[in-house]
MDTraj code that builds the backbone (N, CA, C; nanometers):
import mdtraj as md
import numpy as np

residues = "UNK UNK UNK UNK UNK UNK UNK UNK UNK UNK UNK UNK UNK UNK UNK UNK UNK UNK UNK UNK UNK UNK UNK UNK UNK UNK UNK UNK UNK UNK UNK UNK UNK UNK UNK UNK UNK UNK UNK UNK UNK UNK UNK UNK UNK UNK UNK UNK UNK UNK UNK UNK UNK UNK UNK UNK UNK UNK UNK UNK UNK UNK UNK UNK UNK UNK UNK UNK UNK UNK UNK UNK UNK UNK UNK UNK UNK UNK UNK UNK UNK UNK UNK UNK UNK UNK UNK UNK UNK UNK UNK UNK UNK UNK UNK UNK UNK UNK UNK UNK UNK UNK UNK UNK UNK UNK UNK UNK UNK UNK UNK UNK UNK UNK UNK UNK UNK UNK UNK UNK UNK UNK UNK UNK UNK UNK UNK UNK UNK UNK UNK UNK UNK UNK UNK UNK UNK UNK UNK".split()
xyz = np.array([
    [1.9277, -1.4582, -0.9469],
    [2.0480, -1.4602, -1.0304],
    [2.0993, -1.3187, -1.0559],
    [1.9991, -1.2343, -1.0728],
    [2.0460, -1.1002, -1.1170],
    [2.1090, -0.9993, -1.0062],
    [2.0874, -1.0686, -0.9033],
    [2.1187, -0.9884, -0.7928],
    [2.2653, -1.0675, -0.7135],
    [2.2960, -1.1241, -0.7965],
    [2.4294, -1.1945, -0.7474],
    [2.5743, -1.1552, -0.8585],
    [2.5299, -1.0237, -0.9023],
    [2.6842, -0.9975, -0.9829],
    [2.7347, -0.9125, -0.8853],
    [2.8215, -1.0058, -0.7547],
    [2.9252, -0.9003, -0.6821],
    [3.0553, -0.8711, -0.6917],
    [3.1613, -0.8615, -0.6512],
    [3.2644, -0.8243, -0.6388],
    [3.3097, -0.9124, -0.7338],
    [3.3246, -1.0572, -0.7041],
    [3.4061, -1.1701, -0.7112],
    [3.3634, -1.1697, -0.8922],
    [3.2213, -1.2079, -0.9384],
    [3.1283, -1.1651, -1.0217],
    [3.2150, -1.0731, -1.1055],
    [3.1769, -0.9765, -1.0807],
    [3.2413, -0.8660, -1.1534],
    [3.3977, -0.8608, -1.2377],
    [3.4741, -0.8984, -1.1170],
    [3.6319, -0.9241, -1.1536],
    [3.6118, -1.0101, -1.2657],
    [3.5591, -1.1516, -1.2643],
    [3.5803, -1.2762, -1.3422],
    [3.4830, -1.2254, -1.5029],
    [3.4227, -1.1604, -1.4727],
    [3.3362, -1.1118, -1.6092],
    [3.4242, -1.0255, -1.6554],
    [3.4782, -0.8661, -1.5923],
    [3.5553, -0.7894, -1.6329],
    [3.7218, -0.8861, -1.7353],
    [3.7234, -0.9438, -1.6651],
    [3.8939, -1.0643, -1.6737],
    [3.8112, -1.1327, -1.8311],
    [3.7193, -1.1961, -1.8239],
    [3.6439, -1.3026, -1.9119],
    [3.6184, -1.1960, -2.0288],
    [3.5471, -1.0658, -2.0096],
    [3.4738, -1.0290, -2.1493],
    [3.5465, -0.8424, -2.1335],
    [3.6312, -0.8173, -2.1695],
    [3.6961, -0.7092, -2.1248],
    [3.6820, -0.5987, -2.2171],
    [3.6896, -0.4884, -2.1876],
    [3.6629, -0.3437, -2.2488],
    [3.6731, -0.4241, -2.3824],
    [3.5970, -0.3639, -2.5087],
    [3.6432, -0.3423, -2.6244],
    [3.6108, -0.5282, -2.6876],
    [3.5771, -0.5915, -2.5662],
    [3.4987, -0.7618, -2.6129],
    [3.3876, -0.7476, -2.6954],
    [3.4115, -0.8395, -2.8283],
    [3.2474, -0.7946, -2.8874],
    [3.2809, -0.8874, -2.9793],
    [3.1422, -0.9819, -2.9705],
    [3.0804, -1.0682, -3.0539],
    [3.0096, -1.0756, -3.2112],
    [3.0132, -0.9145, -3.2124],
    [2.9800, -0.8469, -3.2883],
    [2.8630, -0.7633, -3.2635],
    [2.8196, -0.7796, -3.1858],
    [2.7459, -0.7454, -3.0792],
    [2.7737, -0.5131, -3.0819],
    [2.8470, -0.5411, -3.0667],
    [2.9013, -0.3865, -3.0508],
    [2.8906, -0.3334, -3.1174],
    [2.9345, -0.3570, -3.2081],
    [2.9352, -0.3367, -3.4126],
    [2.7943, -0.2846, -3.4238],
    [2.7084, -0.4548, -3.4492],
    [2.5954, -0.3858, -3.4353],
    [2.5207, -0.2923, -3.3805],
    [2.5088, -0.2541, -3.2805],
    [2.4112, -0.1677, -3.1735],
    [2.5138, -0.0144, -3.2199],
    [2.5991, 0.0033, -3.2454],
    [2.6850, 0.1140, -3.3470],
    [2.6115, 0.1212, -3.4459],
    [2.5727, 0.0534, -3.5249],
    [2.5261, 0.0558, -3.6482],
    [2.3965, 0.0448, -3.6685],
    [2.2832, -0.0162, -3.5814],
    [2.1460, 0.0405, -3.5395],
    [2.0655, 0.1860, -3.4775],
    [2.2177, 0.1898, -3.4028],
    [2.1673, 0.3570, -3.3244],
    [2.2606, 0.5138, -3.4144],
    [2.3265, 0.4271, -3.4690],
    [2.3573, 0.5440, -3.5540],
    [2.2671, 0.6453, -3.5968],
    [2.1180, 0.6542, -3.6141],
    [2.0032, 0.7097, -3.6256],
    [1.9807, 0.7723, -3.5292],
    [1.9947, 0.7167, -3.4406],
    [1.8841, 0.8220, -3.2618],
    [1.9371, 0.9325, -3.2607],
    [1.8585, 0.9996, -3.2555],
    [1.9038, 1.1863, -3.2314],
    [1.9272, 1.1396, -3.1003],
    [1.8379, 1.1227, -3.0032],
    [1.7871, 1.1346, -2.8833],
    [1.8997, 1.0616, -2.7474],
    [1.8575, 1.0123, -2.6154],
    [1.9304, 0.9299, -2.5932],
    [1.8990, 0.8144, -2.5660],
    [1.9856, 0.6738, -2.5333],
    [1.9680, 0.5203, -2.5560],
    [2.0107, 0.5140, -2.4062],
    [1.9268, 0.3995, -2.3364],
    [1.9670, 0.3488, -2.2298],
    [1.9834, 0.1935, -2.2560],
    [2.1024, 0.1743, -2.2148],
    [2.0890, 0.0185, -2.1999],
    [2.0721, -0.0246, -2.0349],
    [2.0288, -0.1260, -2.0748],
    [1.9468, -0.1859, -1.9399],
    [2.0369, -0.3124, -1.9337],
    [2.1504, -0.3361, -1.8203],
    [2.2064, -0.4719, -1.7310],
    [2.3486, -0.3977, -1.8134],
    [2.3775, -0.2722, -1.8200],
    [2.4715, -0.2021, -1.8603],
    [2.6601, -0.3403, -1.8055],
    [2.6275, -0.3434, -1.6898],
    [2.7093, -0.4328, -1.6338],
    [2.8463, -0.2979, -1.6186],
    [2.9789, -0.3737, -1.6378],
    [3.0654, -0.2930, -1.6107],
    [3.0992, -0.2227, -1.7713],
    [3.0523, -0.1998, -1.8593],
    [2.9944, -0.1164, -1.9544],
    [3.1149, -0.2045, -2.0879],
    [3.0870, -0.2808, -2.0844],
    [3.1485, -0.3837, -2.1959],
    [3.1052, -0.3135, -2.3280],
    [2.9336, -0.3298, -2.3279],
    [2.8922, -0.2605, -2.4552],
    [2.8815, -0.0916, -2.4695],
    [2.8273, -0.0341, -2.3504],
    [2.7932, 0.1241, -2.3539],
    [2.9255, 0.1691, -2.3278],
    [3.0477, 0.1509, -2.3077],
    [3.1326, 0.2476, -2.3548],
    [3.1961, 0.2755, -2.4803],
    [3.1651, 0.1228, -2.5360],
    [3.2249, 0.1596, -2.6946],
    [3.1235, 0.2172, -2.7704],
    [3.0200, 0.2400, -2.7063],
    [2.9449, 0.2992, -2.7901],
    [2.9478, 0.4391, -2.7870],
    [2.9416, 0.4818, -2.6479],
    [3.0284, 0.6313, -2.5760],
    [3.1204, 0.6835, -2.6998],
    [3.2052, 0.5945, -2.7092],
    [3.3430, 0.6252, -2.8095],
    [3.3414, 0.6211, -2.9446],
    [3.1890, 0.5695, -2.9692],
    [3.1096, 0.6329, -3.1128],
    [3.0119, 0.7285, -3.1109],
    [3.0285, 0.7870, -3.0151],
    [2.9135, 0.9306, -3.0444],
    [2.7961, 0.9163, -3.0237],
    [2.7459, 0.8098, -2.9104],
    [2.6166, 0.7728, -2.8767],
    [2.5999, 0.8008, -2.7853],
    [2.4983, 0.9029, -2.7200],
    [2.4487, 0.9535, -2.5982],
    [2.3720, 0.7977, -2.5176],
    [2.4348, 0.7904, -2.4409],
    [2.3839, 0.6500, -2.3743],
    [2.3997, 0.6540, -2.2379],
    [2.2808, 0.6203, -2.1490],
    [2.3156, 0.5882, -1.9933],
    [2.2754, 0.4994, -1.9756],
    [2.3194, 0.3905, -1.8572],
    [2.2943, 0.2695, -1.8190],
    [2.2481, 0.2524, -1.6677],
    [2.1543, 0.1133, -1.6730],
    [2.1225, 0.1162, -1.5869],
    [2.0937, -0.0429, -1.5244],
    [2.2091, -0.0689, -1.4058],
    [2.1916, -0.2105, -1.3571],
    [2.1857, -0.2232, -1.2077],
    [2.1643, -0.3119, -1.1727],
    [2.1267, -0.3619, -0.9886],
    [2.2327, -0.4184, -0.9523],
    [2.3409, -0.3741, -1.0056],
    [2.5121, -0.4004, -0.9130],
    [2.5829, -0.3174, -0.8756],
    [2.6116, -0.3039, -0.7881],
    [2.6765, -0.1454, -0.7055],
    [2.8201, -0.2296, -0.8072],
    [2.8589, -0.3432, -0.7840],
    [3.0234, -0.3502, -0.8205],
    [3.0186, -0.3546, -0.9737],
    [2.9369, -0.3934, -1.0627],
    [2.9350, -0.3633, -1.1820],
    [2.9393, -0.1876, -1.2404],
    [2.8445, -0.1328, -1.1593],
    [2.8299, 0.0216, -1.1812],
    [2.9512, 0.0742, -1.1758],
    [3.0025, 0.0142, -1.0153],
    [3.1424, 0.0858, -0.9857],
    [3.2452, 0.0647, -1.1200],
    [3.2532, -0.0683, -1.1381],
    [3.3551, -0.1142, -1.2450],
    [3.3498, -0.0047, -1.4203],
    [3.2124, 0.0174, -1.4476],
    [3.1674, 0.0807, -1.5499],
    [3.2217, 0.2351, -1.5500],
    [3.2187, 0.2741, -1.4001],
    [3.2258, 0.4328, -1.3542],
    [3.3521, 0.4761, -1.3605],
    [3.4688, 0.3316, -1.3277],
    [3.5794, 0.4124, -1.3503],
    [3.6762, 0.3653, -1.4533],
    [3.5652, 0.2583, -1.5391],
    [3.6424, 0.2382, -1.7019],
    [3.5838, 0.3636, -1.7480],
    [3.5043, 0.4252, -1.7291],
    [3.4784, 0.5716, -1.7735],
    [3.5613, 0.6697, -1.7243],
    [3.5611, 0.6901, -1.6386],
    [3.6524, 0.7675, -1.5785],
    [3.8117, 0.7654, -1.6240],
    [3.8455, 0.6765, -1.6850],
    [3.9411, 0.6116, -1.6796],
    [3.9829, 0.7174, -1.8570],
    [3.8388, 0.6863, -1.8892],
    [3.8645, 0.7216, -2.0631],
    [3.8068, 0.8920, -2.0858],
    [3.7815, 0.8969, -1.9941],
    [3.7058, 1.0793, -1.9855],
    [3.6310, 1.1029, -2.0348],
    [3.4967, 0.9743, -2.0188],
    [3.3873, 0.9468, -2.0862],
    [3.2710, 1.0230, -1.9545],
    [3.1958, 1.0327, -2.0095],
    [3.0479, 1.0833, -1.9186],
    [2.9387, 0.9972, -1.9493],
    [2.8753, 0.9591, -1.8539],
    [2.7196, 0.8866, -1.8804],
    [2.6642, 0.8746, -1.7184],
    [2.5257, 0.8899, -1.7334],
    [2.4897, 0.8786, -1.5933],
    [2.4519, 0.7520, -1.5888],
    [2.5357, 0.6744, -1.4827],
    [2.4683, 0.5285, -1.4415],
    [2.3164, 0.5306, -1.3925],
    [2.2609, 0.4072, -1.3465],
    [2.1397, 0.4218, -1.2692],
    [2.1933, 0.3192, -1.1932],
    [2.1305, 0.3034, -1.0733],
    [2.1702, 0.1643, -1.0298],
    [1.9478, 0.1358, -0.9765],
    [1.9153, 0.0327, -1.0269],
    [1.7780, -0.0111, -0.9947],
    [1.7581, -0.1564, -1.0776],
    [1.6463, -0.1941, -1.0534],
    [1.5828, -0.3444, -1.1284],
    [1.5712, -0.2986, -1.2727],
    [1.6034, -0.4141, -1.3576],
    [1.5543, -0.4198, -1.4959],
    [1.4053, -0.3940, -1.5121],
    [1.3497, -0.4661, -1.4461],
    [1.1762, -0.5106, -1.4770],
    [1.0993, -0.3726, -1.3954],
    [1.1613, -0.3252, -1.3356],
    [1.0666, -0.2374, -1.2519],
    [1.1725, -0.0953, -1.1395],
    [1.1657, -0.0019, -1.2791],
    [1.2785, 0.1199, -1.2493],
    [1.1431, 0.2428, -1.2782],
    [1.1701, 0.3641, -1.2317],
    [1.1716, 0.4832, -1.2805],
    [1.2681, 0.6038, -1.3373],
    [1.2816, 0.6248, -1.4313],
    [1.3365, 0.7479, -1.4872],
    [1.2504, 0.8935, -1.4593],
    [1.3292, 1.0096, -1.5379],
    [1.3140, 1.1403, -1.5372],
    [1.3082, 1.1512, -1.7263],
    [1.1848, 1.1408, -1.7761],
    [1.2191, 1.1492, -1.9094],
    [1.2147, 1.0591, -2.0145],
    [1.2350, 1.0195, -2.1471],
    [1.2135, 0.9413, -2.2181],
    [1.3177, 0.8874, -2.2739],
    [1.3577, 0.7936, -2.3644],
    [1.4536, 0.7319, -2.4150],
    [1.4355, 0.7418, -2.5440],
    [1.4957, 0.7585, -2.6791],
    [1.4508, 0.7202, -2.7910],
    [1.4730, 0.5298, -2.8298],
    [1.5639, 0.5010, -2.7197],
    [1.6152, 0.3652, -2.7956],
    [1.6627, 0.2957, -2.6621],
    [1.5810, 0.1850, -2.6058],
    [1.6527, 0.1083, -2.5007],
    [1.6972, -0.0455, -2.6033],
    [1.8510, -0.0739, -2.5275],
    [1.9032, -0.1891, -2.5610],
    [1.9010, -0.2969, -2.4429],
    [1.8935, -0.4305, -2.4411],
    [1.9623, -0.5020, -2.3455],
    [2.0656, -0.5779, -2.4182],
    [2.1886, -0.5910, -2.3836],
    [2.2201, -0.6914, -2.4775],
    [2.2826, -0.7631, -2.4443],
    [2.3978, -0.8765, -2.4615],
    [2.4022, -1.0235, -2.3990],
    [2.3426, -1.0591, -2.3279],
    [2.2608, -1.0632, -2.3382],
    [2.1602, -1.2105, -2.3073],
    [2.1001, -1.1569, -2.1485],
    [2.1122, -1.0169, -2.0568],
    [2.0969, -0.9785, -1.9638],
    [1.9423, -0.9954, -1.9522],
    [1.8558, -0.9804, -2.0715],
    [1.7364, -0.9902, -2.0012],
    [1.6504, -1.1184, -1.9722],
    [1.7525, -1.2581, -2.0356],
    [1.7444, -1.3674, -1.9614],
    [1.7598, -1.3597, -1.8003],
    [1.7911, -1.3204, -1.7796],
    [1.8169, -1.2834, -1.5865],
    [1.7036, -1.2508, -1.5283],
    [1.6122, -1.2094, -1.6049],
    [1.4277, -1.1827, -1.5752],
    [1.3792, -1.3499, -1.5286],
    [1.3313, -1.3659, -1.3907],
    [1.3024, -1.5147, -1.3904],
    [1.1417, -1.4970, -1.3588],
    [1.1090, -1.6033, -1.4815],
    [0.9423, -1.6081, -1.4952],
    [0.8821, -1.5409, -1.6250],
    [0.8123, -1.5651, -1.6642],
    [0.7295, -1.5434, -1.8348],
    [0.6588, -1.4174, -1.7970],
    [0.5899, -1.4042, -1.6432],
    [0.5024, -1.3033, -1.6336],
    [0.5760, -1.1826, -1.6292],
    [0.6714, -1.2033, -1.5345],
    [0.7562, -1.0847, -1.4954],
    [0.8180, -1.0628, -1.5943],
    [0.8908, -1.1284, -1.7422],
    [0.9448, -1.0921, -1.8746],
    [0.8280, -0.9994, -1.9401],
    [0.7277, -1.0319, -1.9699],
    [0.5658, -0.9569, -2.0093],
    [0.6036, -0.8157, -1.9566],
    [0.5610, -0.7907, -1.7862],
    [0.5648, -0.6850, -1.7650],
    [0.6690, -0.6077, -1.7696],
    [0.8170, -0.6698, -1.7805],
    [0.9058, -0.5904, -1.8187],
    [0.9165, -0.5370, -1.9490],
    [0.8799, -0.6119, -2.0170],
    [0.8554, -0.5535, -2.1762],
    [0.7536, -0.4293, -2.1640],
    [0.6492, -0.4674, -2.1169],
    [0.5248, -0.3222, -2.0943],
    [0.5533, -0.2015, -2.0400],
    [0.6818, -0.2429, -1.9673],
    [0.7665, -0.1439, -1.8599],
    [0.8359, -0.0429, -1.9231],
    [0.8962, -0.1019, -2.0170],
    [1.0007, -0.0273, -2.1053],
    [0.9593, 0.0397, -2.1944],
    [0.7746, -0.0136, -2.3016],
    [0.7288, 0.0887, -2.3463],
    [0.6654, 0.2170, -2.3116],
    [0.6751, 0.2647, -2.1667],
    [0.6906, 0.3580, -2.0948],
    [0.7791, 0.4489, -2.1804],
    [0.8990, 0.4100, -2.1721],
    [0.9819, 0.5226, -2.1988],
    [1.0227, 0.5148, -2.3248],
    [1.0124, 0.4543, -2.4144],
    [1.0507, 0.4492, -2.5370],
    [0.9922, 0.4288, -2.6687],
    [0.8497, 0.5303, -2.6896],
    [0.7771, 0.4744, -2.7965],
    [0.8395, 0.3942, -2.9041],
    [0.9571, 0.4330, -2.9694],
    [1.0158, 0.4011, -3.0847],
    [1.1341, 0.2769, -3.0719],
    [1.1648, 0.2066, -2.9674],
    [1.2397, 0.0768, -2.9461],
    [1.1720, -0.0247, -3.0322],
    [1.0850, -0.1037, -3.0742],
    [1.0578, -0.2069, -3.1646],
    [1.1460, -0.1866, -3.2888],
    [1.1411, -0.0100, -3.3438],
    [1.1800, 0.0056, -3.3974],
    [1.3540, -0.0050, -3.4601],
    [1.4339, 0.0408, -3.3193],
    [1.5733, 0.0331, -3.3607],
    [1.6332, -0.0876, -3.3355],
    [1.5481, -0.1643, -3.2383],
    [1.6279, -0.3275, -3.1988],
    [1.5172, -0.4183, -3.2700],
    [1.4353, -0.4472, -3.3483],
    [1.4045, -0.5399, -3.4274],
    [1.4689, -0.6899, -3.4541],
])
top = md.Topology()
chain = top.add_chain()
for i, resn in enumerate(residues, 1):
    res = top.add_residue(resn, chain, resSeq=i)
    for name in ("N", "CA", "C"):
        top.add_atom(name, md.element.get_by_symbol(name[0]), res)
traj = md.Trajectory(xyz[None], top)
């Protein structure tokens, strides 16, 4: 499933949930990370629905998803706003970074896209890699 957000994908999500869409969703994760000195990665970033409005609140944030057309879509709604963030493009469950995170997010529902209980486990174990202090800001 996770490997099927392409072109077509992308458009109909971009069209469906568009810059500045928020469930409240946005609000919140503004108002949780308001604290992090440090920086936040969200993980299934997508075409950056949530991490650019957060960009546009003063949150050091890079993202990181397994869709070249989502990334693309994210890269030049950034571009677009003269925003900076370094994408990643790799797997949720099983990435490497350069460094630590103070605060990883996933949010709508992206880390449902993990298929299997075991592989959810080790993705969780995965992420406390880089982020001692995440239990903490997404509770």
């Amino acid at each position: 499933m996770y490997r099927s957000y392409g072109e077509l994908c992308t458009e109909v999500y971009d069209l469906s949930k568009p810059l500045g869409h928020s469930t409240g969703d946005v609000e919140y994760y503004i108002e949780r990370l308001s604290g992090v000195q440090g920086k936040v990665l969200e993980i299934g970033c997508g075409s950056g629905r949530v991490m650019i409005p957060l960009l546009q609140a003063g949150i050091s944030i890079d993202g990181l998803d397994h869709s070249d057309e989502m990334l693309n879509s994210c890269r030049r709604r950034c571009d677009e706003l003269n925003l900076t963030s370094k994408l990643i493009k790799d797997e949720m469950h099983n990435f490497e970074l350069d460094g630590q995170y103070d605060a990883i997010i996933i949010p709508a529902g992206s880390f449902q896209l993990i298929e299997g209980r075991e592989q959810a486990i080790t993705t969780l174990q995965h992420y406390n890699i880089f982020t001692p202090i995440c239990h903490r800001v997404v509770d």
